[in-house]
Residue, then its C-alpha position, 0 to 999 in steps of 0.5 A: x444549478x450554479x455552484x454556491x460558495x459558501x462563507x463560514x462565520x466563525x462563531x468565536x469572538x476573540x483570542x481567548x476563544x480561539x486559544x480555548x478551541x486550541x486547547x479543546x482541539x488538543x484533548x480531541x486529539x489526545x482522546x482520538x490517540x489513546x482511542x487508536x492505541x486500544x484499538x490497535x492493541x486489540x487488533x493486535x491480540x485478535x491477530x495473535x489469536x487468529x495466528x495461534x489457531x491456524x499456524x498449525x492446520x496451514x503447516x498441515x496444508x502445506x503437508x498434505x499439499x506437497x505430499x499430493x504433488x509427490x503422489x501425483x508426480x509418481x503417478x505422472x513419471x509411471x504414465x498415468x497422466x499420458x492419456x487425461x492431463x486431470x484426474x478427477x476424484x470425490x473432493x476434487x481433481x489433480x492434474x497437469x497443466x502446461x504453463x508458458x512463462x519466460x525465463x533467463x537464459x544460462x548465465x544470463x541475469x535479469x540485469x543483462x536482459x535489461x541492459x540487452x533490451x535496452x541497448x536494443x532499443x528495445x521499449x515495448x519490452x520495457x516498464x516506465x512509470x511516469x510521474x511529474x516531479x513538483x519539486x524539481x518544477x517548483x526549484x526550476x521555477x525558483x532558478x528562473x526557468x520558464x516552466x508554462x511551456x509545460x502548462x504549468x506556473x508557480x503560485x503562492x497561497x495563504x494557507x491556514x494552518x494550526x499547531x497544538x502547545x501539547x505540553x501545557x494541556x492537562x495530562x488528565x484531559x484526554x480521558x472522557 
């Protein structure tokens, strides 16, 4: 089925209309604002009650948590783990595992690696985000530059737009 554009009929008749619809838009606004500003101040009551209730059994965690690791690296440095890497208990299992990451050499930085790397040409060890920069285009466009060879042109369009005289609403409008 082919696509259909739609034309919208506007239903106001003149500027008066039309300044009207601009005042109605702005107590909207003020509604949508004063709306958003309880929303957040209960989120952020919510949030300090959630804080209140977990800060200490999280502190409480970390505890237990560092005192196992100290238990079961006690239990490792005695010989413990020599045979079975994992030890399995009631409510769950300790253990070892061997992990591979890579890391600086001494006195070497991740700044020295970089420029090590890319001195080396080497890119497969390297991140690039790419991006096109619009803006550098569009003043490229500007100074003359041809900017089709990159499949790209600079247009102009008419683009609708409104603002809003917040200080001649009424103060008392936004609260329905």
């Amino acid at each position: 089925m082919p696509r259909k554009r739609v034309k919208h009929e506007s239903s106001l008749c003149d500027w008066y209309e039309v300044d009207a619809a601009l005042r109605e838009i702005g107590e909207i606004d003020r509604l949508v604002a004063k709306a958003e500003a309880l929303m957040n101040g209960q989120i952020d009551r919510a949030k300090e009650r959630h804080k209140e209730l977990v800060t200490e059994p999280l502190a409480r965690k970390v505890a237990i948590e560092m005192d196992i690791k100290a238990f079961a690296l006690a239990r490792r440095d005695a010989g413990e783990f020599d045979k079975t890497r994992t030890k399995q208990l009631v409510f769950g299992t300790v253990g070892f595992r061997f992990v591979h990451k890579v890391k600086t050499l001494t006195k070497c930085t991740w700044k020295t690696v970089l420029a090590a790397l890319r001195a080396a040409g080497a890119k497969r060890f390297l991140l690039t985000k790419y991006s096109v920069n619009k803006k550098k285009l569009d003043a490229a466009a500007i100074a003359g530059e041809d900017i089709a060879q990159y499949g790209v042109e600079r247009v102009r369009d008419d683009v609708f737009g409104y603002t809003i005289a917040e200080q001649r609403l009424d103060p008392a409008a936004g609260e329905r």
